[in-house]
N, C-alpha and C positions, 0 to 999 in steps of 0.2 A: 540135247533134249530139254535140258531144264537149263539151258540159256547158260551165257557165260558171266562166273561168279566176280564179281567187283573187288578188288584188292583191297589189304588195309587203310594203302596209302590213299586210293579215294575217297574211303569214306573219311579220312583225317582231312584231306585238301576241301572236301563239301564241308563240314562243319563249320570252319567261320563264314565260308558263303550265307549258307543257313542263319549263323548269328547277325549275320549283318543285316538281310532280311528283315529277320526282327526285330533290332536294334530300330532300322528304318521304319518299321510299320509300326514302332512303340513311340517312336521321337512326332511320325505323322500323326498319331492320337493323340500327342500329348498338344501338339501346335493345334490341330481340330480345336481339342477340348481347351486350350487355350485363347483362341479367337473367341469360341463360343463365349468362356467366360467372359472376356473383356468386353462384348456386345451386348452381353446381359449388363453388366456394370454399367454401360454407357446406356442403354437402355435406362435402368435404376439411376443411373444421375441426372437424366436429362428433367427431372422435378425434385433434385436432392437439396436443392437451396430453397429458403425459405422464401415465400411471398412477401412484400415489402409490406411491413402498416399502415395502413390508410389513414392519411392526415397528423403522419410524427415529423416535424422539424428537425432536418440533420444538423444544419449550422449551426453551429456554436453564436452563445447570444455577444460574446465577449465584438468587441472593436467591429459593431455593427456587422456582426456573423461572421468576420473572419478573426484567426487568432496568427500573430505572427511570431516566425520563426525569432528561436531564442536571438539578441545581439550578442554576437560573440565579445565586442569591446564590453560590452555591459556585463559578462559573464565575468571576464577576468577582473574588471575591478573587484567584485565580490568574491572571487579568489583572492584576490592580492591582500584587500582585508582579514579575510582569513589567518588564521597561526598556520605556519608548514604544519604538512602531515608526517612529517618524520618525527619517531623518535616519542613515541608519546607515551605518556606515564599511563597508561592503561590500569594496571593494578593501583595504582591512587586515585584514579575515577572510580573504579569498582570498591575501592575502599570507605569514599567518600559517599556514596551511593546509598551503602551498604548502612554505615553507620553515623553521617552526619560529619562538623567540621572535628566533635570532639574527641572520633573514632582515627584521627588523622594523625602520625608521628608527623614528628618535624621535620625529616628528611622525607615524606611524602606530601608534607606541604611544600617544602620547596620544589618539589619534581613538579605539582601544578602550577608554583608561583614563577619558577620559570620557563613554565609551558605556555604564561601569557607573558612574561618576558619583563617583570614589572614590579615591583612592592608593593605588598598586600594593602599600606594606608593609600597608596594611588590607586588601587584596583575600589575603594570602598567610598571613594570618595565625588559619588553620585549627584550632588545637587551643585556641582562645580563642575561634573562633567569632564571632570580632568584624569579618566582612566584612560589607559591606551587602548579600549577596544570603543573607546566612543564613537571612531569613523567607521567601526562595524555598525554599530545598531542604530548609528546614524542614518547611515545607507538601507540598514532594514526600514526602518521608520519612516523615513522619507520618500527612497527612490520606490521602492518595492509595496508598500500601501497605497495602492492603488488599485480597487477593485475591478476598473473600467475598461483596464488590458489584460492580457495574458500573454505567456510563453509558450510554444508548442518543441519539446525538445527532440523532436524528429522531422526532418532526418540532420537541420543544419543546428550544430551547436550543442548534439545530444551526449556528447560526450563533455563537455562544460559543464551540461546543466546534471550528467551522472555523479560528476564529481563536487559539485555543490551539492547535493544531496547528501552523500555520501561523509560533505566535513561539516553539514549543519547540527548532525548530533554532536558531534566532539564539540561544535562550539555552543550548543546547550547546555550542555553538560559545564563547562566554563563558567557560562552564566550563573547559570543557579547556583555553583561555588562561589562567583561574585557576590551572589542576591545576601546569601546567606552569612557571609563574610561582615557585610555590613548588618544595615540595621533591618532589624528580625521583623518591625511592622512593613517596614516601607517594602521587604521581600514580596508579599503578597503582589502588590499593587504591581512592582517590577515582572513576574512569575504571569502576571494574568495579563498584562499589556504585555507582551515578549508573545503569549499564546494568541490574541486576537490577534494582532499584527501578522505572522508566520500565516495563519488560516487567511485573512483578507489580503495577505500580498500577491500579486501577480505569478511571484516561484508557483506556485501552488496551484494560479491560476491559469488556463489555457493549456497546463503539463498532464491535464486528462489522468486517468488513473495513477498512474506511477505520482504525480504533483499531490495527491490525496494520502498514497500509501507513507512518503516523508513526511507528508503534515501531520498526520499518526507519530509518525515515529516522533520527531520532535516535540508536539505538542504534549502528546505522550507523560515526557523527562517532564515538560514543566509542569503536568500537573500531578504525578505521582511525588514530585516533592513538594507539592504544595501538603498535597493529602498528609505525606510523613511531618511536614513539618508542625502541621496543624495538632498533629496527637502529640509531638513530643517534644515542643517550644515548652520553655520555664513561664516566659512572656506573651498573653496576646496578644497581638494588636491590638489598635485601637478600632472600637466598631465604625468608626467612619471610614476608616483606611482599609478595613475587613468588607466593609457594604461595595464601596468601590472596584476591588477584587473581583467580587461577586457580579457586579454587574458589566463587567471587563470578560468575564468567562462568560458570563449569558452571548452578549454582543461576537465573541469570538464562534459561537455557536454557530449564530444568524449569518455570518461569513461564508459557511459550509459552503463548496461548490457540490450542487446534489450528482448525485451518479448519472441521471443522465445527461446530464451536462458533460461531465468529466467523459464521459460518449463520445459524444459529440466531438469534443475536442479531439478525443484520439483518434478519433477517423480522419479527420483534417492529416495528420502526421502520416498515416498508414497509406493513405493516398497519394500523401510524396513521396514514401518509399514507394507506392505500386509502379509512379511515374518513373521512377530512378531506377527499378530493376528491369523496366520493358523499353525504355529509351536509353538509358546511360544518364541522362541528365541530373545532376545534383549527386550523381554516386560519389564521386568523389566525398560527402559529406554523410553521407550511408554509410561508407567503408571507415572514412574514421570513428563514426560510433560504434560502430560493430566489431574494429580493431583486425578490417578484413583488409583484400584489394578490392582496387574500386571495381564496380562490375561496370560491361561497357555496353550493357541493354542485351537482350534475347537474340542472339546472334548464334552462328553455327548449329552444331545438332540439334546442341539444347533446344536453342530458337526454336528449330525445326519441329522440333517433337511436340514444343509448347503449342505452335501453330497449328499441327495437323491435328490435336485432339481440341482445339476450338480456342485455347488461348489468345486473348486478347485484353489489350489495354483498358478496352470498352466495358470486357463483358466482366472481369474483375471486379469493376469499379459499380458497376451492376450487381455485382455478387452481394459485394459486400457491404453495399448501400442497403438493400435489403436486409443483410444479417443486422445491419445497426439498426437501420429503423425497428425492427423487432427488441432487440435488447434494449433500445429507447425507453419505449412502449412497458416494456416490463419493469425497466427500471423506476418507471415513475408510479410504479405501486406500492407498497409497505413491503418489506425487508422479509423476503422467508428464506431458508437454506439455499433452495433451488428454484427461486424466483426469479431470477436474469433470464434462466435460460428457460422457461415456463413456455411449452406448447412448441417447441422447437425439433427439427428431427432428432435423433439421436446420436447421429456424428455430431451436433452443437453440444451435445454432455459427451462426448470423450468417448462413448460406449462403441462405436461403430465406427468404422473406415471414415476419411472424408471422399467426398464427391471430386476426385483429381484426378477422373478419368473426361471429365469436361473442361476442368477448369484448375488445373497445377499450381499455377500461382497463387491463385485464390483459395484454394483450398491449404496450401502451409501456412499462408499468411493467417487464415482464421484461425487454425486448430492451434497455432503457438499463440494467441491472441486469448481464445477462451480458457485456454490452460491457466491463465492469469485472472482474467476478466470474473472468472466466476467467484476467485479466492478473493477478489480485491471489491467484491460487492457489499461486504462485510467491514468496510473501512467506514463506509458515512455511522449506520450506528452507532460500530467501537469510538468512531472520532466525537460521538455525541455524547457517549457514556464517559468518556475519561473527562471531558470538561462537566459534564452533570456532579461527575463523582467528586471534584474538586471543589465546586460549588458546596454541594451537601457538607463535607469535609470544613467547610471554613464556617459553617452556618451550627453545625455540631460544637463545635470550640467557642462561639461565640455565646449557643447556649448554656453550656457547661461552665462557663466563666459569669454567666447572668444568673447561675440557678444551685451556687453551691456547691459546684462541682458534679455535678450530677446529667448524665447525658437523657437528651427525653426517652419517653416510653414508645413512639413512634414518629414517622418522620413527618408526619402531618400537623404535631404540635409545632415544627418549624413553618409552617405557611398560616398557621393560626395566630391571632391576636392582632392588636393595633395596629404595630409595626411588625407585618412577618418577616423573618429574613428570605424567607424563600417564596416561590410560586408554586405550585403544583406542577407543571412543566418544567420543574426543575430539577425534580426527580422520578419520573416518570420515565420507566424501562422503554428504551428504543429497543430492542428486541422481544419484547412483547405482544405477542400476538393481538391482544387484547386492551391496547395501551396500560395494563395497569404500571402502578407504583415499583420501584425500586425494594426488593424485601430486604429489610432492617431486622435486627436486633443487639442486642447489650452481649458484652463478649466480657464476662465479668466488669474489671473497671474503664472498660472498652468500650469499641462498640466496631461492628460488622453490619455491610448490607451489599446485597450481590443484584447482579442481572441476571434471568435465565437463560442468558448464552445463546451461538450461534442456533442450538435445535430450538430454541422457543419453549424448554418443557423446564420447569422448576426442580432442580435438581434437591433443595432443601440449603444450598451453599454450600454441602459435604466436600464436594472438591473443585478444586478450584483452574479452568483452564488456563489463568496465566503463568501459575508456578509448576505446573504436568511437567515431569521431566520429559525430553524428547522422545519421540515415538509412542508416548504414553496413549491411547484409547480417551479422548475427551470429547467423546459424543455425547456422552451424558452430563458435562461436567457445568457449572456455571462461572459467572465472571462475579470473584467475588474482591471487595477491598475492605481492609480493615485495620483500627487505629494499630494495629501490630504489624503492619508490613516492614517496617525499621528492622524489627526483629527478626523475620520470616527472612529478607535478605542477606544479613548477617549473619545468618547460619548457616544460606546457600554458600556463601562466599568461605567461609569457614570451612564447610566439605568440600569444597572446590582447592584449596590451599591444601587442606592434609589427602 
């Protein structure tokens, strides 16, 4: 009458039935609502890259708009030049750094004097030319000034031109212990031709941002010990040998390769990688930079996958042609925080997915590209303020030596009188919205003057972003230099030992 009742063991045997059911009907919404997604996304990428700018030159101006790939025989001479990189007296550079030749024991002099492998009266002995690093800066001077080529060190050579990067600090650092070694006026002149050279040589040139970010770092050494040496020399130099200097760092200025240039050029290189990961060709030369295997072009799945969601050679080269002519375009405006990427969508600032539902290649290549691009926009200013700030520095010493010892009251009585030593553009804050002046003032028997830094806002000099310890909050901070840096160093080094 009321039907026959179902045993336990059925209803246990139904139950994963049921679960699987579900399982199924949960896995088929989740592929639903998975298509769906990716069709919205391919929908939303199909205008995720940006429009090209109308009327921006992508070529690079360098060797009639092409830049070529590093020589590698060219590379290793100026390795072999080079001191090895083993073994290096690290803490006698930071010693010397810190406090000068006089802060140096004797067994940290030797540890540099035989790091160039040499006696201190051949290392000093400059108008004879008979140091052993003369076929270094021979080759700088000669081969490498030459504004009229460049280097591109992607994809062939980029591992050559890494490690030349990488040992031209250590062999600044050398130098300037040369410079100083000897005679204390003729430093100058050595210090400020070593800085214009570096900026006008071809290393720098055609190497697109990364060839900017080492001319920082180098140029850097040579003019922060210009600035120290300038406060805490016994002896001036002489104002002819002082003027020359000065107009040696002006000239090293006028070198600049502007950012978007340095563009330009990096597209050239990112282009032969696009070639080398979609064909195979030239990978071999990819993979030794990268320290990978060589890739042998878009082949099997990958290929496959790259292909069915629109990947191509073309449309890459498309992409990204468009991404640069926009960052061109911007770059060639005055320097704000987020200037490069000014009017770009939001995956161009990092904030949002990239567009690699259209376009895979293209979209890793960019998003690892602006991850750098945007920090390294920031390099033409800083490379302008460290040689301004050398300049100001040797023109300060000079007045203080003409006035009693007494540094001015502002930095405008240097561009004032008969013979000013300076221009007004010579200290004029490149991170200034507004072009003004450099803020100066008297630091007791000192003296201090800062830039208002990457935000553009005048912080007062209160702190300063080059000594911020790591991780430090330096939004607010400015770029400050002062005849006490000798000291400021010396005491990092100090906390750093104990």
């Amino acid at each position: 009458m009321f039907g026959r009742r179902r045993s336990p063991q059925h209803d246990r045997a139904a139950r994963p039935s049921r679960r699987k059911r579900i399982l199924r009907i949960a896995l088929a919404a989740l592929a639903v609502l998975f298509v769906a997604r990716f069709f919205g996304l391919r929908a939303t990428d199909r205008t995720a890259w940006p429009a090209p700018a109308p009327g921006v030159r992508l070529e690079p101006a360098a060797t009639g708009g092409r830049i070529q790939l590093i020589d590698p025989a060219k590379a290793d001479a100026i390795l072999a030049a080079l001191p090895p990189a083993t073994n290096a007296p690290i803490h006698a550079y930071r010693v010397f750094q810190a406090g000068g030749l006089d802060a140096l024991s004797p067994e940290e002099r030797a540890a540099i004097d035989m790091r160039l492998d040499c006696d201190l009266p051949g290392i000093v002995d400059w108008e004879a030319g008979a140091w052993p690093w003369n076929g270094f800066f021979g080759l700088m001077d000669n081969s490498l000034y030459a504004p009229s080529i460049g280097f591109a060190p992607n994809p062939d050579g980029a591992a050559r031109y890494a490690e030349m990067v990488g040992r031209f600090s250590e062999a600044i650092v050398l130098f300037c212990y040369c410079a100083q070694s000897g005679d204390l006026g003729a430093a100058f002149k050595l210090r400020s031709t070593a800085a214009r050279n570096l900026v006008a040589g071809p290393l720098f040139h055609g190497a697109g941002l990364p060839g900017r970010a080492a001319a920082l770092q180098c140029v850097s050494l040579l003019c922060r010990e210009t600035l120290m040496a300038c406060a805490d020399w016994p002896v001036a130099p002489k104002a002819e040998t002082a003027q020359t200097a000065i107009e040696r760092l002006r000239q090293a200025e006028s070198y600049i390769v502007d950012c978007a240039e340095a563009l330009r050029e990096d597209r050239v290189s990112i282009l032969a990688a696009v070639h080398a990961i979609y064909t195979g060709e030239g990978g071999e030369n990819l993979a030794a930079a990268a320290g990978g295997e060589t890739p042998q072009g878009l082949h099997g799945f990958g290929g496959w996958v790259v292909r069915r969601l629109g990947g191509t050679e073309e449309a890459t080269r498309a992409h990204l042609d468009a991404l640069f002519s926009r960052l061109i375009a911007n770059a060639e405006n005055p320097y704000t925080p987020d200037g490069l990427v000014a009017g770009l969508p939001d995956w161009c600032r990092l904030k949002k997915r990239t567009p690699w539902t259209r376009d895979p290649v293209g979209s890793a290549i960019a998003a690892a590209y602006l991850r750098h691009a945007i920090v390294a926009a920031a390099v033409d200013p800083t490379l302008r303020l460290e040689l301004r700030a050398a300049r100001v520095a040797i023109a300060l010493r000079l007045w203080k030596d003409a006035h009693g010892g007494a540094y001015p009251a502002t930095l405008d009585e240097l561009a004032s009188g008969e013979k000013p030593l300076l221009v007004p553009a010579d200290f004029a804050d490149p991170f200034a919205p507004d072009g003004a002046p450099l803020r100066y003032g008297r630091d007791g028997d000192g003296w201090r003057f800062w830039s208002v830094g990457l935000d553009g806002r005048d912080g007062g000099g209160a702190r300063d972003a080059f000594t911020a310890p790591p991780g430090a909050d330096t939004s607010d901070a400015d770029l400050v230099f002062t005849s006490r840096e000798r000291d400021i160093r010396r005491a990092a080094l100090d906390a750093a030992v104990r």
